[in-house]
C-alpha positions as CSV (number, residue, x, y, z in Angstrom):
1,X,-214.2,-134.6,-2.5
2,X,-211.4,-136.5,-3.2
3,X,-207.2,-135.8,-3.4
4,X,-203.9,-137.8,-3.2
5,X,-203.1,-137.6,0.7
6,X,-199.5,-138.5,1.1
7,X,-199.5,-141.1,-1.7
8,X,-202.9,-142.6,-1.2
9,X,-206.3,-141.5,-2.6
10,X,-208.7,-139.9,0.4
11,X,-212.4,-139.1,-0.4
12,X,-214.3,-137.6,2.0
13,X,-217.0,-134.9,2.8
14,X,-216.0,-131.5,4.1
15,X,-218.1,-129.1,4.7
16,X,-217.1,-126.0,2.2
17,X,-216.1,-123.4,4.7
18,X,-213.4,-125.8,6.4
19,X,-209.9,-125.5,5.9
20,X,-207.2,-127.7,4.8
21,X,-205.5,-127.6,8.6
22,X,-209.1,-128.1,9.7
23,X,-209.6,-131.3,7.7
24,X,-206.1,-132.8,8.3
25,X,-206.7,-132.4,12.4
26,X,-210.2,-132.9,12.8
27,X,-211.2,-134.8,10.1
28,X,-208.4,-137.0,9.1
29,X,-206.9,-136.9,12.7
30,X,-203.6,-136.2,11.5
31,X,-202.6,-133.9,13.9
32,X,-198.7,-133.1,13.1
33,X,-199.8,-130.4,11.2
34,X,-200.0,-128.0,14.1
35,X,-202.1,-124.7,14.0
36,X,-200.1,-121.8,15.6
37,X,-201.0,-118.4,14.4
38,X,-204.3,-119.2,11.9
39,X,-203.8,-115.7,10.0
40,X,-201.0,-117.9,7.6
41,X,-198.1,-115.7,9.3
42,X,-195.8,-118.2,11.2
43,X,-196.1,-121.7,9.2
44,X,-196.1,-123.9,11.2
45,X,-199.6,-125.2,9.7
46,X,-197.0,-126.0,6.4
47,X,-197.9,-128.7,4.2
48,X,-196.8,-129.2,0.6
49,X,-199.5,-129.2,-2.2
50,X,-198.7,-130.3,-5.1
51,X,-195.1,-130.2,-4.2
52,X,-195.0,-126.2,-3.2
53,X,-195.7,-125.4,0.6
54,X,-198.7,-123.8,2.0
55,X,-200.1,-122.4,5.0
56,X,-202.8,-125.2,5.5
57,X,-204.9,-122.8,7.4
58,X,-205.4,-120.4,4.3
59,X,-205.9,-122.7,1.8
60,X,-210.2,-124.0,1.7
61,X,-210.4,-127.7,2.1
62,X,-212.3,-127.9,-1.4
63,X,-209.3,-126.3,-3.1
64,X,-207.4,-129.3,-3.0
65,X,-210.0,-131.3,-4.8
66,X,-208.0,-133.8,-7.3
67,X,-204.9,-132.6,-6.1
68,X,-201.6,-133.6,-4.3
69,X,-201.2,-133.2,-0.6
70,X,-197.9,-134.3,1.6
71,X,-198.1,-133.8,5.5
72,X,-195.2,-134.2,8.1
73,X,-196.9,-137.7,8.5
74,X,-196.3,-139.0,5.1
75,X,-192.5,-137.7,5.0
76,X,-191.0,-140.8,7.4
77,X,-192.6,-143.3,10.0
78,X,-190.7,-143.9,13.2
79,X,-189.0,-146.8,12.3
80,X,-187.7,-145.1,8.7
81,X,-187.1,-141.5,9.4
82,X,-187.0,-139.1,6.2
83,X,-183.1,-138.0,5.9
84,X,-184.2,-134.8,6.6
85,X,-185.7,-135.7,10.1
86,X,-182.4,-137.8,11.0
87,X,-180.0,-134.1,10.3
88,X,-182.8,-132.0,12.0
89,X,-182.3,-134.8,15.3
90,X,-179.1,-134.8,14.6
91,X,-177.8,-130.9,14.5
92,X,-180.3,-130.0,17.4
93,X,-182.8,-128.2,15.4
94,X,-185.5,-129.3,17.1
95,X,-185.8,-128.1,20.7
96,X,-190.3,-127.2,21.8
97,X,-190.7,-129.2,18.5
98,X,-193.8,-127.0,17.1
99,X,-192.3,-126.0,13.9
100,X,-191.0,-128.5,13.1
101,X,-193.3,-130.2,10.7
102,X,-194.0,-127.2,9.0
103,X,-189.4,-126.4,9.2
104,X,-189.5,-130.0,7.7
105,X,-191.9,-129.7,4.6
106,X,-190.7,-126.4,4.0
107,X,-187.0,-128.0,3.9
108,X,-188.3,-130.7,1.8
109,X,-190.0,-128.7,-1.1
110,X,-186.8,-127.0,-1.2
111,X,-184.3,-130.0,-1.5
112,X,-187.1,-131.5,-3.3
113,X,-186.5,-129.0,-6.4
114,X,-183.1,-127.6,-5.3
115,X,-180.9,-130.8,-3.8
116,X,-177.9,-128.4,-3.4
117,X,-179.2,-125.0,-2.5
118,X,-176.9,-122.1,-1.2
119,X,-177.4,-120.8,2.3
120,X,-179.5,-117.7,1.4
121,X,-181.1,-120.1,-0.8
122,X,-182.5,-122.4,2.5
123,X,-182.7,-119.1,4.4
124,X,-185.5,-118.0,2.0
125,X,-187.3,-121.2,1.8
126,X,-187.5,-121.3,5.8
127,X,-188.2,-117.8,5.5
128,X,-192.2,-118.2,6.0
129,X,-191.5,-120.4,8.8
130,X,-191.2,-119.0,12.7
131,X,-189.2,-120.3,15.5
132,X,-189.2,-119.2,18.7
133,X,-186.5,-121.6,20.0
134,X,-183.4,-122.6,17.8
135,X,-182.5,-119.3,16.3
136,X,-182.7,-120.8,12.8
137,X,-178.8,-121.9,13.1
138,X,-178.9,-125.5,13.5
139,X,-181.9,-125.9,11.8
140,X,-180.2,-124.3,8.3
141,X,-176.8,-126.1,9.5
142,X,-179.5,-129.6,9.6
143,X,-180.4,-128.9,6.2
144,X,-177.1,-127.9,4.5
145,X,-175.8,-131.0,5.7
146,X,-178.1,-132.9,3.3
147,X,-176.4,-131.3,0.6
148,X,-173.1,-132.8,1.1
């Protein structure tokens, strides 16, 4: 098979029964995707495809055949961090760091189609999203701060 993988073109064989989180850990051995719950409840296995967020561990690895997938590793390297990553560091939204990549391409779809989004607006894209540790406060404060 073959998609667009955070602005490049991937092929490779995947066995039909695999998922997307499957295939970006073990297969392409991008492992900031992180697996928590695997039932598609906590998202912290978010990745955008085709621009909308996912649960990576619901969606079939086939499925995104001639598609569009962006992962936490395509959204900044460490010497150019995405803005979002720089106001998530910056307003203490990340503490155990889990969610996070899934916080941060859940963020970015929504800035991504809505650069000045209301507070319930950013509560409801975060909503899929579970953290244990930052009581969602500085991680919605990180993200209205973009909008400024």
């Amino acid at each position: 098979m073959q998609f667009i993988l955070n602005g490049k073109e991937v092929r490779v064989e995947v066995p039909p029964h695999w998922t997307l989180l499957r295939l970006l850990r073990e297969g392409l051995g991008l492992t900031g995707t992180k697996e928590g719950c695997g039932i598609g409840e906590c998202g912290s296995c978010t990745v955008l495809l085709d621009g909308m967020p996912v649960n990576s561990c619901l969606i079939l690895a086939p499925k995104v055949e001639g598609r569009k997938v962006e992962t936490i590793e395509g959204l900044g390297s460490r010497d150019l961090l995405h803005p979002l990553q720089k106001s998530f560091i910056e307003h203490g939204a990340i503490q155990c760091g889990f969610c996070t990549p899934g916080m941060l391409m859940s963020s970015k779809a929504l800035l991504d189609r809505n650069p000045k989004p209301t507070r319930p607006e950013i509560k409801e894209a975060i909503s899929g999203n579970l953290c244990r540790c930052t009581g969602y406060q500085q991680i919605i404060e990180a993200i209205e701060a973009l909008k400024e």
